[in-house]
C-alpha positions as YAML, in Angstrom:
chain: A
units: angstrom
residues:
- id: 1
  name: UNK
  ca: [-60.88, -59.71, -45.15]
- id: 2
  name: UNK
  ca: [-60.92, -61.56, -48.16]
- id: 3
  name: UNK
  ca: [-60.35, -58.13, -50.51]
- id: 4
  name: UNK
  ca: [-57.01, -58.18, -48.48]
- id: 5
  name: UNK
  ca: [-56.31, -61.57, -49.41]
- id: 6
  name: UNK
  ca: [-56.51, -60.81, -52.92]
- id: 7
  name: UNK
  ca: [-53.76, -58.22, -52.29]
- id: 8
  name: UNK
  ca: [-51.32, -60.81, -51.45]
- id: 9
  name: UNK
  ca: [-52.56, -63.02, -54.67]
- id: 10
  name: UNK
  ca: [-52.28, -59.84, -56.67]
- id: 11
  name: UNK
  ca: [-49.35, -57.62, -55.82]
- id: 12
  name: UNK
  ca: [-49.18, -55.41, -58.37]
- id: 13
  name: UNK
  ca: [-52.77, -54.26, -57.25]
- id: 14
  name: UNK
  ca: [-52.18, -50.50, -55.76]
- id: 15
  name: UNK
  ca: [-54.00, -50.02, -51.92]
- id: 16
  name: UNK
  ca: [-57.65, -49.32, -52.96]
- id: 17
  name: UNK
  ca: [-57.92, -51.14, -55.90]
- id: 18
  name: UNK
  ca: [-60.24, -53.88, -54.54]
- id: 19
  name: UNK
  ca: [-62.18, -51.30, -52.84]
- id: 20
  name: UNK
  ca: [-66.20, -52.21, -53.81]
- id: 21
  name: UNK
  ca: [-65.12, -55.20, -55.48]
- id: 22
  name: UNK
  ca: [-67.05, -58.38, -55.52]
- id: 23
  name: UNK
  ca: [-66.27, -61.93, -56.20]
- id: 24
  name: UNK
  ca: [-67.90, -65.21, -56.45]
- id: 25
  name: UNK
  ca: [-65.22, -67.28, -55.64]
- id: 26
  name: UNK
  ca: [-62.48, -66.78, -53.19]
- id: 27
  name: UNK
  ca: [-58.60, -66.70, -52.57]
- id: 28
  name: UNK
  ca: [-58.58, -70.88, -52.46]
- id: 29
  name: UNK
  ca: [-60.15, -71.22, -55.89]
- id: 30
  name: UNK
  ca: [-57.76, -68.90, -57.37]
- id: 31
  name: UNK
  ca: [-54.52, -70.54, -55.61]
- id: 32
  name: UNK
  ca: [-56.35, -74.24, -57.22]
- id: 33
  name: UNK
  ca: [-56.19, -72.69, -60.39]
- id: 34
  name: UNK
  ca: [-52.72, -71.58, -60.93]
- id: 35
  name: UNK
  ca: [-49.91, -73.55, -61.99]
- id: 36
  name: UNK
  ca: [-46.75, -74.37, -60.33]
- id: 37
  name: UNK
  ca: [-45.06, -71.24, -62.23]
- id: 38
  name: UNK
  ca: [-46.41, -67.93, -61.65]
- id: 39
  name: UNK
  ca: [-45.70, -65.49, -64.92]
- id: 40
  name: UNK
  ca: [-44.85, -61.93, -64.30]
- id: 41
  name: UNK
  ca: [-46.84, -60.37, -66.93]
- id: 42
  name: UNK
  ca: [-45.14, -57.00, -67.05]
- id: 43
  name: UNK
  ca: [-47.28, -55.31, -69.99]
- id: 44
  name: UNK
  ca: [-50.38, -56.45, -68.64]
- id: 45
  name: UNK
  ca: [-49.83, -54.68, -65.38]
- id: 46
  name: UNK
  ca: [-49.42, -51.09, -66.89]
- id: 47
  name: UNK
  ca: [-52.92, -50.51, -66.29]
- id: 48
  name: UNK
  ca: [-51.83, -47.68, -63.77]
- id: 49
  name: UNK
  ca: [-50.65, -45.75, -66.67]
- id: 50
  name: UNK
  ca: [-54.48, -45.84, -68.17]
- id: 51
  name: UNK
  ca: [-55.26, -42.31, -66.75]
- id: 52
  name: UNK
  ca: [-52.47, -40.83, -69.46]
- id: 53
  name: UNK
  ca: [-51.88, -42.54, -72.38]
- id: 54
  name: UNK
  ca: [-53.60, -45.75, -73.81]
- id: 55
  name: UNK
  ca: [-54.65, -47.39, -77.02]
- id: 56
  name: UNK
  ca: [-57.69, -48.71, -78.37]
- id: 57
  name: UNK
  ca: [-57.98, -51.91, -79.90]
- id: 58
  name: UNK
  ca: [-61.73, -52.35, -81.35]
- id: 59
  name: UNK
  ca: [-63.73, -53.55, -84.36]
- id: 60
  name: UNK
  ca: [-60.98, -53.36, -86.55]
- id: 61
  name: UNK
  ca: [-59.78, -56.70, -86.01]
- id: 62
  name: UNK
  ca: [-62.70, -57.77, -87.53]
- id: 63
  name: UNK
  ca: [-62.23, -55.07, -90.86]
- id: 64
  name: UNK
  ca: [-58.98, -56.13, -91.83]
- id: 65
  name: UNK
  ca: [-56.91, -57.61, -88.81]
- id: 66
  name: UNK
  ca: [-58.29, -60.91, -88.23]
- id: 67
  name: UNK
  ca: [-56.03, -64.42, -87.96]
- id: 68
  name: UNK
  ca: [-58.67, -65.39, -90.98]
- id: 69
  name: UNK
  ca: [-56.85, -63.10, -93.04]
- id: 70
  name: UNK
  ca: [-60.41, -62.34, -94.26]
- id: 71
  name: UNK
  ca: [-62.23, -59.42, -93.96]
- id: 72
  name: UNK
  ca: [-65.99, -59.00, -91.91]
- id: 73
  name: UNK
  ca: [-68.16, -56.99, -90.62]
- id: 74
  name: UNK
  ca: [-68.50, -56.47, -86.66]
- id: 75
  name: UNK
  ca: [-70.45, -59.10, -85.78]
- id: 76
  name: UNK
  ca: [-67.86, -61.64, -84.00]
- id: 77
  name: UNK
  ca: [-67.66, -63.96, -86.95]
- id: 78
  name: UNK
  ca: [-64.10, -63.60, -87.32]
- id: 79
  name: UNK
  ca: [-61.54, -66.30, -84.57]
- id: 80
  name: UNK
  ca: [-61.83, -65.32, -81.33]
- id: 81
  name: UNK
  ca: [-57.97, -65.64, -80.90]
- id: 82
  name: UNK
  ca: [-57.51, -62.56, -83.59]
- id: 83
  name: UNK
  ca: [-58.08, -59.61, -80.72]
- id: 84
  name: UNK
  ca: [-54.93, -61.22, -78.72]
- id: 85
  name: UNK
  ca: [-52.52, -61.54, -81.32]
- id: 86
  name: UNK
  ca: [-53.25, -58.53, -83.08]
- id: 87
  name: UNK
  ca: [-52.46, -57.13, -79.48]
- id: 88
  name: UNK
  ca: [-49.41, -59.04, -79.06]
- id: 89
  name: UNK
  ca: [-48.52, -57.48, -82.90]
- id: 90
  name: UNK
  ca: [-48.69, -54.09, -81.50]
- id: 91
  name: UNK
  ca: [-46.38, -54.40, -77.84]
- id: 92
  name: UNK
  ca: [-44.11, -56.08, -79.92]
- id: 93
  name: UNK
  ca: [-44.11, -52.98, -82.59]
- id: 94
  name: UNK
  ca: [-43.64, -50.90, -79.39]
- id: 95
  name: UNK
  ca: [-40.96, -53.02, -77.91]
- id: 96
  name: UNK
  ca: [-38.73, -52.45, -81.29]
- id: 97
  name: UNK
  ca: [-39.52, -48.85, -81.12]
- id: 98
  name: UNK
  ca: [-38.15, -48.47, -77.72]
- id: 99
  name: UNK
  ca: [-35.45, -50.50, -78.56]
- id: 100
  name: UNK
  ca: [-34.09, -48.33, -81.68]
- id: 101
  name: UNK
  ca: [-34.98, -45.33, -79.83]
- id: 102
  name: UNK
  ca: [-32.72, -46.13, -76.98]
- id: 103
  name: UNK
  ca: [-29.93, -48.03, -79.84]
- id: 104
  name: UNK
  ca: [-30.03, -44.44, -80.96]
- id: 105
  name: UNK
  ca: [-28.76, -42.60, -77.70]
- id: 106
  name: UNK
  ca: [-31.32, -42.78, -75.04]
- id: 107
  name: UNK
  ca: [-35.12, -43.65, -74.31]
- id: 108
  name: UNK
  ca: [-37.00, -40.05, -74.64]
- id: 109
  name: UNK
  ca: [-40.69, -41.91, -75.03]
- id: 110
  name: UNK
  ca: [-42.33, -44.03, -72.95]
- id: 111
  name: UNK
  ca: [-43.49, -46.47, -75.81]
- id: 112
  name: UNK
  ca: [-45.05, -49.27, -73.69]
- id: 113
  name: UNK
  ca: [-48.81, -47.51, -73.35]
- id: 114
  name: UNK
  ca: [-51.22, -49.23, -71.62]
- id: 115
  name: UNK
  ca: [-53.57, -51.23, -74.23]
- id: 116
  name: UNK
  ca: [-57.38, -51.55, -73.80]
- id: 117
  name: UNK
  ca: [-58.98, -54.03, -75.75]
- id: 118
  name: UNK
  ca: [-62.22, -55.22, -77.37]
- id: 119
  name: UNK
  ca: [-63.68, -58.89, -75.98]
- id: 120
  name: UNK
  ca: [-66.86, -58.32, -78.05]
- id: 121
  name: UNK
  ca: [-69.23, -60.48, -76.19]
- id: 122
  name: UNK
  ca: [-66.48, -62.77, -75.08]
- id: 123
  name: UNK
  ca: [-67.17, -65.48, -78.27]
- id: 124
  name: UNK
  ca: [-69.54, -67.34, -76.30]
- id: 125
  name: UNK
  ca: [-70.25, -67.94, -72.36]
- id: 126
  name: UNK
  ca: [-68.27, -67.74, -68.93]
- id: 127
  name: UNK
  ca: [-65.69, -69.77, -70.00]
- id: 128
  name: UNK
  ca: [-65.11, -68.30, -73.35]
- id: 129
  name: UNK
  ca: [-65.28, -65.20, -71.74]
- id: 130
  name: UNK
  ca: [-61.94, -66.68, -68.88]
- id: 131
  name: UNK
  ca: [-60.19, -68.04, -71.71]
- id: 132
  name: UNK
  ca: [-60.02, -64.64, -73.69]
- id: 133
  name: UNK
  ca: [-59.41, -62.69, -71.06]
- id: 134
  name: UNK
  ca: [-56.29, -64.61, -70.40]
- id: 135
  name: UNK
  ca: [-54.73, -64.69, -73.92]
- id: 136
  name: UNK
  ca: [-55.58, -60.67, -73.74]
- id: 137
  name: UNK
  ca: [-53.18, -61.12, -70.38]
- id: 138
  name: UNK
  ca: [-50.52, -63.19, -72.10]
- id: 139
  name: UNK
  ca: [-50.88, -60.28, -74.78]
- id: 140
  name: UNK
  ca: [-50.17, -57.43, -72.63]
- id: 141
  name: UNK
  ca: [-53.16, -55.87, -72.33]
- id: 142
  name: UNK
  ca: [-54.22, -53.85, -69.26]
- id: 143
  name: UNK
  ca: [-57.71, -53.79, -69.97]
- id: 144
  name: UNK
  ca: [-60.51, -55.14, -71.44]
- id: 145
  name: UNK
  ca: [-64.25, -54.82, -71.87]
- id: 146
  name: UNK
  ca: [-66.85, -57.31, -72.19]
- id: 147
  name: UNK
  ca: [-70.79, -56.42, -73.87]
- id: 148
  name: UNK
  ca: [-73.88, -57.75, -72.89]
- id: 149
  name: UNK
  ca: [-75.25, -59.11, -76.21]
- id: 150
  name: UNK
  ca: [-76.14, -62.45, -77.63]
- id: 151
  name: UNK
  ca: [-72.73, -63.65, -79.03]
- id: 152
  name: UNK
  ca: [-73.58, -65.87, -81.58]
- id: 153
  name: UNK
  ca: [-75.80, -62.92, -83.04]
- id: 154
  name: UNK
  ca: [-73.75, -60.21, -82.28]
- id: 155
  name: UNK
  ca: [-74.16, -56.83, -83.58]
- id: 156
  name: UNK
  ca: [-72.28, -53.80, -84.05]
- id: 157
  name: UNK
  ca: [-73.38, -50.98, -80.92]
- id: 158
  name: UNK
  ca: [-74.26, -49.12, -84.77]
- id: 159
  name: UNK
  ca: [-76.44, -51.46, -85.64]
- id: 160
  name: UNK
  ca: [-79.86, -52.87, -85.12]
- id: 161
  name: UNK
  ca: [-81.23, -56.25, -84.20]
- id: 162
  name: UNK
  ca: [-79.45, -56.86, -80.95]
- id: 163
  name: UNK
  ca: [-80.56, -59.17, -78.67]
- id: 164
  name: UNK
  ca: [-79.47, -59.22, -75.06]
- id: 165
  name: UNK
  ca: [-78.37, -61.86, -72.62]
- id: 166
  name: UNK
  ca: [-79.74, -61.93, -68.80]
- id: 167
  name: UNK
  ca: [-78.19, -59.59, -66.87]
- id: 168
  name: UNK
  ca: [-76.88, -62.06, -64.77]
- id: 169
  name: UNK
  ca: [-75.62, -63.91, -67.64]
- id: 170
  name: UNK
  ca: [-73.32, -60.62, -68.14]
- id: 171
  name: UNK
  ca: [-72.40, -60.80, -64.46]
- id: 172
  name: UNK
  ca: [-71.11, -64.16, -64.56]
- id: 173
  name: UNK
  ca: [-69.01, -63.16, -67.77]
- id: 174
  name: UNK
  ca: [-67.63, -60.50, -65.82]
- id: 175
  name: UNK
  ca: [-66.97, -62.98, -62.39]
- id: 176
  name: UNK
  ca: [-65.09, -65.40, -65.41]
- id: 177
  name: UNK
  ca: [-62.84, -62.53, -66.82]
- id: 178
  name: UNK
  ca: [-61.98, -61.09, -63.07]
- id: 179
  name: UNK
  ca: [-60.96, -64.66, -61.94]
- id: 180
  name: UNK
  ca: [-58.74, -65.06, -65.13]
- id: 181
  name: UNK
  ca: [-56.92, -61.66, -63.97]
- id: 182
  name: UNK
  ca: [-56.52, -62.80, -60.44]
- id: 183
  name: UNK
  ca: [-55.39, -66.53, -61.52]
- id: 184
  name: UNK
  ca: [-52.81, -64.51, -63.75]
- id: 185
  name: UNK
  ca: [-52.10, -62.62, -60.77]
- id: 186
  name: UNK
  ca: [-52.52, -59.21, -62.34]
- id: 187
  name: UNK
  ca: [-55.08, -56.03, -62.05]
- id: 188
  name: UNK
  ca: [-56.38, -55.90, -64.93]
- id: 189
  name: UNK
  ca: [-58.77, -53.64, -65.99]
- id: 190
  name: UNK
  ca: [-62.54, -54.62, -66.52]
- id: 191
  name: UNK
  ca: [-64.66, -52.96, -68.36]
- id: 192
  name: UNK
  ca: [-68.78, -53.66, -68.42]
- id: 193
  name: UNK
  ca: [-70.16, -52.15, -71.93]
- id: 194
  name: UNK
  ca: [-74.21, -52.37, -72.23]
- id: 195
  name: UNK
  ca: [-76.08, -52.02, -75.32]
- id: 196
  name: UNK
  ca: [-78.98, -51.85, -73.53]
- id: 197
  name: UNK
  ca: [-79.93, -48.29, -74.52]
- id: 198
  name: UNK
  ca: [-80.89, -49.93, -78.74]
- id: 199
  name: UNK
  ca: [-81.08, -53.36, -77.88]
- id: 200
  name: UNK
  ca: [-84.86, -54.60, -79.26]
- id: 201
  name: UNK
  ca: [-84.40, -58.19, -77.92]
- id: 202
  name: UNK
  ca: [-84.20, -60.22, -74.92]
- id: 203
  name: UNK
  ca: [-83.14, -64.33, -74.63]
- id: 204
  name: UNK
  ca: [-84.74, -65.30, -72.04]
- id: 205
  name: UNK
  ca: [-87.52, -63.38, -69.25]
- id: 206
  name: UNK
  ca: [-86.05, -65.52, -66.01]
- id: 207
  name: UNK
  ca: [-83.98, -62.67, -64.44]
- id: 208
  name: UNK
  ca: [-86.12, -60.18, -62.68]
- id: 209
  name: UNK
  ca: [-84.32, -57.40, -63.30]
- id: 210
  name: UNK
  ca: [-84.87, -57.50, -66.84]
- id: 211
  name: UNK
  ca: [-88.71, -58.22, -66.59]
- id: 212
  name: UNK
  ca: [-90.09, -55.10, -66.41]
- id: 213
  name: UNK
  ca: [-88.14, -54.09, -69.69]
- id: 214
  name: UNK
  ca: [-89.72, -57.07, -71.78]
- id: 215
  name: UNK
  ca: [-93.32, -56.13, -73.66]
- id: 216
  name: UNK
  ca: [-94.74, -59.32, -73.04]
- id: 217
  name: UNK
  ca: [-98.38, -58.25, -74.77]
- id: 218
  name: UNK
  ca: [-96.20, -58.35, -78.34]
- id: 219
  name: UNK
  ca: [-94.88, -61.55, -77.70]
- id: 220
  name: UNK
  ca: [-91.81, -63.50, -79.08]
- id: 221
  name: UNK
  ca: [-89.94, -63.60, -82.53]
- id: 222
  name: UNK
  ca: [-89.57, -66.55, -84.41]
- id: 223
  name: UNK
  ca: [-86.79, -67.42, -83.03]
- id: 224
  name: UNK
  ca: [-88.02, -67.55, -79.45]
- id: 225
  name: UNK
  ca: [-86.58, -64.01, -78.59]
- id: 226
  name: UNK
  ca: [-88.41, -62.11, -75.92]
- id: 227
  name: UNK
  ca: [-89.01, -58.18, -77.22]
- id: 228
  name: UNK
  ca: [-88.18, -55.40, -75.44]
- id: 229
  name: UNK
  ca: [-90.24, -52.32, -74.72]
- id: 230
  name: UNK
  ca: [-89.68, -49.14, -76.99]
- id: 231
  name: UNK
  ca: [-88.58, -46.17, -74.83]
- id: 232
  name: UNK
  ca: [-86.84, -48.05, -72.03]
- id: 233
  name: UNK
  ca: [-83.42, -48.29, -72.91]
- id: 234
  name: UNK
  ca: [-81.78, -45.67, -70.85]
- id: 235
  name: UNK
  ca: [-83.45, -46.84, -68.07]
- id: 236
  name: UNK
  ca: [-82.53, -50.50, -69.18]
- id: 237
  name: UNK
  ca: [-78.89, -49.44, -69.59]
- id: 238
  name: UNK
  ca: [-78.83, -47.70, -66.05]
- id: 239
  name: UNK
  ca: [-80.38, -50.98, -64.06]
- id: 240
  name: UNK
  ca: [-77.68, -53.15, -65.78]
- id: 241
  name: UNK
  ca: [-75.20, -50.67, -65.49]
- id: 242
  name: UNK
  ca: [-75.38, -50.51, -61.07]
- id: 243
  name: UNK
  ca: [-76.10, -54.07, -61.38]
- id: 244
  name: UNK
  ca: [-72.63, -54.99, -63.00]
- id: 245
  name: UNK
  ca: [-70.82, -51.93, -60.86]
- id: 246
  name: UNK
  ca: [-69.37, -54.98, -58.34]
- id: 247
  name: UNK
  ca: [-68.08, -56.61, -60.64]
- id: 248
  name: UNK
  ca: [-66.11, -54.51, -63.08]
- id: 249
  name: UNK
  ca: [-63.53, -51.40, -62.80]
- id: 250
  name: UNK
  ca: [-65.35, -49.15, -65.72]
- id: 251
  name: UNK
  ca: [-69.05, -48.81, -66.83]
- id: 252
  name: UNK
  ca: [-69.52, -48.10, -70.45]
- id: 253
  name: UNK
  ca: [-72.94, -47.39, -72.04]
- id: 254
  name: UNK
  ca: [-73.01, -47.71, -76.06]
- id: 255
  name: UNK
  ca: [-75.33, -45.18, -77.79]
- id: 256
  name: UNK
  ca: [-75.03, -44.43, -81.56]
- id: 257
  name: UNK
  ca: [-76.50, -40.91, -80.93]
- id: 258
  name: UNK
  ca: [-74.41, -38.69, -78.18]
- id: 259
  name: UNK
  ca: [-77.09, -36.95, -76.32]
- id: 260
  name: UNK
  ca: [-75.56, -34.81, -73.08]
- id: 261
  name: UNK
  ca: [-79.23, -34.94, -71.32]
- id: 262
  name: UNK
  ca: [-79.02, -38.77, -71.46]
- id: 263
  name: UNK
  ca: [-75.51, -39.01, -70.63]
- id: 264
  name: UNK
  ca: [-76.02, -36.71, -67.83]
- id: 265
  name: UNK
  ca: [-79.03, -38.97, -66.61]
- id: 266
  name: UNK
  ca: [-77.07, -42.06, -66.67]
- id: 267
  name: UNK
  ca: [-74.31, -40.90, -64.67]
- id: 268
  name: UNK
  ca: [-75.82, -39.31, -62.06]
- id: 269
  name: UNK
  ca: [-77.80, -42.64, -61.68]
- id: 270
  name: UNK
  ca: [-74.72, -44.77, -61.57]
- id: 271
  name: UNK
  ca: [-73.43, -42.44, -58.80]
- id: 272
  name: UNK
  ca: [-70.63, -40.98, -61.86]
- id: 273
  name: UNK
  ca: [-72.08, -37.52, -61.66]
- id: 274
  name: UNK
  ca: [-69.56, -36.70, -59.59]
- id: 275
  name: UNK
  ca: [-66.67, -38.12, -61.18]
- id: 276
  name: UNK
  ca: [-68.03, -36.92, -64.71]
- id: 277
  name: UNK
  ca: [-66.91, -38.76, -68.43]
- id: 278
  name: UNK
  ca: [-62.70, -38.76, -67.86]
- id: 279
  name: UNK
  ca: [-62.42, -41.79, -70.98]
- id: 280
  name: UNK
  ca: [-63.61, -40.35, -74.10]
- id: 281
  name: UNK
  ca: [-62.10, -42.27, -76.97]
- id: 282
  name: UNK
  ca: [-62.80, -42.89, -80.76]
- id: 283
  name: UNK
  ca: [-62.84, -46.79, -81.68]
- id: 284
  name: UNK
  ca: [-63.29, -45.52, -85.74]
- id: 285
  name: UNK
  ca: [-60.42, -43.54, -85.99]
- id: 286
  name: UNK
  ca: [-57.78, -45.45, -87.54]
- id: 287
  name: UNK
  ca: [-60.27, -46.91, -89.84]
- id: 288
  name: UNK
  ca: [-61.34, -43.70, -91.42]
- id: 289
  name: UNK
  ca: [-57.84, -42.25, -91.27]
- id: 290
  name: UNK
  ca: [-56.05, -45.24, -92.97]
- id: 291
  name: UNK
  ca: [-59.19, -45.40, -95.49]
- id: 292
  name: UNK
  ca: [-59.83, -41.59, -96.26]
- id: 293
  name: UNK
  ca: [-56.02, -40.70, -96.17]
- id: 294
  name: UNK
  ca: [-55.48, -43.77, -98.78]
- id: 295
  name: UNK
  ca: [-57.97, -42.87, -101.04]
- id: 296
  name: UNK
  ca: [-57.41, -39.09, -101.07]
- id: 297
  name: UNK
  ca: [-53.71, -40.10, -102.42]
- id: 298
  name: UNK
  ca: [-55.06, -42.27, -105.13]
- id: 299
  name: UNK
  ca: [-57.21, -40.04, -106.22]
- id: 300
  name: UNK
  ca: [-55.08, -36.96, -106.39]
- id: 301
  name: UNK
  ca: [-52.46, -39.08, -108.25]
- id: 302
  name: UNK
  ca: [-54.49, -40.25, -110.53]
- id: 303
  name: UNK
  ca: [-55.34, -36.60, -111.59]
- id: 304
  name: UNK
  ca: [-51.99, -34.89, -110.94]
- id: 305
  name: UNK
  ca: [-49.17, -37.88, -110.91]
- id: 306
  name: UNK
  ca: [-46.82, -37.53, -108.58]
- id: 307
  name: UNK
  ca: [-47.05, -34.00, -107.23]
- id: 308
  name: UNK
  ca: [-49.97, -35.90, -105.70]
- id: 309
  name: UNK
  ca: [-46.92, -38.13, -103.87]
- id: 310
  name: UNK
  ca: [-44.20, -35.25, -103.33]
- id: 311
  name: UNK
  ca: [-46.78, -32.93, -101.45]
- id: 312
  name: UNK
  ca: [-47.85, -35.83, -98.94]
- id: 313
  name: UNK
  ca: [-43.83, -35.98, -98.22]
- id: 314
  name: UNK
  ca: [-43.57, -32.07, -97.97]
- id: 315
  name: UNK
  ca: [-46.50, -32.70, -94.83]
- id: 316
  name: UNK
  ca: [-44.58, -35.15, -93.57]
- id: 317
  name: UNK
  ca: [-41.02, -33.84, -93.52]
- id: 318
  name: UNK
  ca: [-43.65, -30.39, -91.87]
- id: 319
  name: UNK
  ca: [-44.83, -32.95, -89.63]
- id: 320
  name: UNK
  ca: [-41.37, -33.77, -88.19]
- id: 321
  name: UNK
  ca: [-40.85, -30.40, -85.77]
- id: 322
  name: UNK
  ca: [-43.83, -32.01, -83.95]
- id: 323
  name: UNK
  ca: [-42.84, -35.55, -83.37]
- id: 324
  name: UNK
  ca: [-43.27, -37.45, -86.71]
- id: 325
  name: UNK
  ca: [-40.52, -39.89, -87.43]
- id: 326
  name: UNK
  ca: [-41.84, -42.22, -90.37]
- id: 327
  name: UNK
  ca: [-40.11, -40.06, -93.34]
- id: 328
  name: UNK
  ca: [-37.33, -42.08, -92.87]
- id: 329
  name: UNK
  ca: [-39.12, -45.71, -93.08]
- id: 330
  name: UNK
  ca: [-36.43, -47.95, -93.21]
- id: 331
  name: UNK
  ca: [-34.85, -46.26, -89.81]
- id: 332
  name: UNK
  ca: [-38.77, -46.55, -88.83]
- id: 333
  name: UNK
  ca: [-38.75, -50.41, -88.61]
- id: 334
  name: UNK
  ca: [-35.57, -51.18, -87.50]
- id: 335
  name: UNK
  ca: [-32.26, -50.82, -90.20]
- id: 336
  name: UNK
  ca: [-30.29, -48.98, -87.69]
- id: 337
  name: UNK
  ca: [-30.95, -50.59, -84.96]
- id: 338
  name: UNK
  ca: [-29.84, -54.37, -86.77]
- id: 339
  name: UNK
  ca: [-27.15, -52.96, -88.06]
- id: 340
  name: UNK
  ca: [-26.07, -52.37, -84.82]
- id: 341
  name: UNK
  ca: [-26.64, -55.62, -84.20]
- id: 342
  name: UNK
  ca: [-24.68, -56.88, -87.31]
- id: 343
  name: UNK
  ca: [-21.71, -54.69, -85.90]
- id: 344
  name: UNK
  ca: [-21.87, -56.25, -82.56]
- id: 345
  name: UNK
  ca: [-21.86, -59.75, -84.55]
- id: 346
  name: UNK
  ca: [-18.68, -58.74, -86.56]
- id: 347
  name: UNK
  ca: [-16.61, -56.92, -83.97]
- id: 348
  name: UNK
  ca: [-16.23, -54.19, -86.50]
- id: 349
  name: UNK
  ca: [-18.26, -52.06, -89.29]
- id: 350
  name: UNK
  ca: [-18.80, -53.09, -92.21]
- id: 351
  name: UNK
  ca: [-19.29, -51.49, -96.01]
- id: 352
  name: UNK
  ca: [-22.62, -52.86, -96.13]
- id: 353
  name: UNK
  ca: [-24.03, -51.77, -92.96]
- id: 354
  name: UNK
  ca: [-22.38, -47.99, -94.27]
- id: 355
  name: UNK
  ca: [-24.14, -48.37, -97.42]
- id: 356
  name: UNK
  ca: [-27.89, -49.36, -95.65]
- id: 357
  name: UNK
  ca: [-27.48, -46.34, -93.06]
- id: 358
  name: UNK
  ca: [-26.67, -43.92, -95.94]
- id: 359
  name: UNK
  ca: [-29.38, -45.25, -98.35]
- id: 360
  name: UNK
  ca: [-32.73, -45.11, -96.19]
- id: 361
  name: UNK
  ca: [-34.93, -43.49, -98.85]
...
């Protein structure tokens, strides 16, 4: 009954999309917690074009992509507002595509893909964890997903010395980020990442589920962090993983070395087996591209001048029977479509506006 209130709070939910859903809170809570003006957050709802196209917003943010305008490693030490704005960078890069596309004689694309984002391990606790899940909202993002580490010493899933929070620590993050989506009165997307499988540490031993993992004949660190048993971590990752199934849309285990035994394994004991892996995605790839492809061009033009240049523009004008538009980069970002604009301004057209069209080099 109360699933079919949330329908009516959230109609942009498709019929089954609360189906196995939990909540800690109910319909009254989230009708408290709205304001007198409910936003239609049109990007954020295209969640139900996830299963074709989508993008990945990750660690880079933290690289080179932060509001800092500094440059760190993945360990959530850049502002926590960086994720959202970076994401509201990108729809509106999409928005201006559509719109010169369409200035240019119809819409053939559908630019507006659906956006899944990195929370880390929401900057802190439940209400961190609400707050960025809204401005991710605001942003336009249909989905986001949420770790179980230690925030303030968050690692990279690459990298060792994680430490865990309670497992029902997670599950409240995950109760904080669905209530910001149903305040905001859209579906969004939740997923439930645990690093589990190379986690070493543990904050606290009060949750029961988690006991059994912690080898309490070692003892703590220094820092009063509980140690975790060597070998357990699949098993670890699989008891948080059907503990947090309630609560969130997508469960994601992070594992630096792909083994199909252990994948198989997990699913099958989350009840995926079935369904098998459908979202398999790269979060490094546009950091080694933009790196590798950079340096290859400085390197091969400081040896060869600029043939190095002229044969990267004889791929790219190659590149344009399959979809590639950027050899022209002025018409790219926008000169046709404002001189449009400039025309609509003047009534009439103008030498300039001749001159800028003709000269995109």
């Amino acid at each position: 009954m109360i699933n079919k209130v949330f329908y009516d709070l959230v109609r942009s939910a498709p019929k089954g999309r609360w189906s196995g859903i939990q909540r800690t809170y109910g319909p009254e809570e989230v009708q408290r917690l709205r304001s007198g003006l409910q936003i239609e957050y049109t990007l954020a709802r295209s969640r139900k074009k996830l299963k074709k196209d989508d993008m990945y917003l990750g660690w880079q943010i933290a690289a080179d992509g932060n509001s800092a305008g500094s440059m760190y490693p993945d360990q959530s030490l850049y502002p926590s507002n960086s994720g959202p704005e970076m994401a509201r960078r990108i729809n509106k890069t999409l928005e201006r595509a559509s719109q010169i596309e369409h200035s240019e004689g119809g819409t053939k694309h559908d630019w507006f893909v659906p956006i899944v984002a990195d929370a880390e391990a929401g900057f802190g606790g439940p209400l961190n964890c609400f707050e960025i899940m809204k401005a991710y909202i605001e942003a336009g993002v249909a989905g986001v997903h949420f770790e179980d580490q230690l925030a303030s010493e968050k690692k990279c899933g690459h990298m060792g010395g994680k430490v865990l929070i309670p497992s029902s620590a997670h599950l409240r993050n995950l109760n904080a980020a669905r209530l910001a989506a149903d305040i905001c009165g859209v579906p969004t997307v939740i997923v439930s990442r645990t690093d589990a499988e190379s986690a070493t540490l543990l904050t606290s031993d009060f949750d029961e589920r988690d006991q059994e993992f912690i080898d309490i004949p070692v003892g703590r660190t220094p820092e009063g962090f509980f140690r975790l048993k060597k070998g357990s971590g699949l098993k670890h990752c699989i008891k948080r993983s059907i503990g947090a199934a309630p609560f969130t849309d997508l469960l994601w285990w992070e594992t630096s070395t792909p083994n199909s035994e252990h994948a198989k394994e997990f699913a099958e004991a989350v009840e995926l087996g079935a369904m098998g892996y459908k979202f398999q995605f790269i979060t490094l790839a546009g950091f080694h591209s933009l790196n590798f492809g950079m340096f290859e061009l400085a390197r091969n033009y400081k040896d060869r001048g600029m043939a190095a240049y002229s044969e990267v523009q004889q791929e790219e004008f190659e590149a344009e029977k399959h979809g590639y538009t950027a050899v022209r980069h002025q018409r790219e970002v926008g000169t046709g479509y404002f001189d449009m604009v400039a025309m609509a301004v003047t009534g009439k057209e103008i030498e300039l506006i001749e001159f800028m069209i003709t000269n995109d080099a």
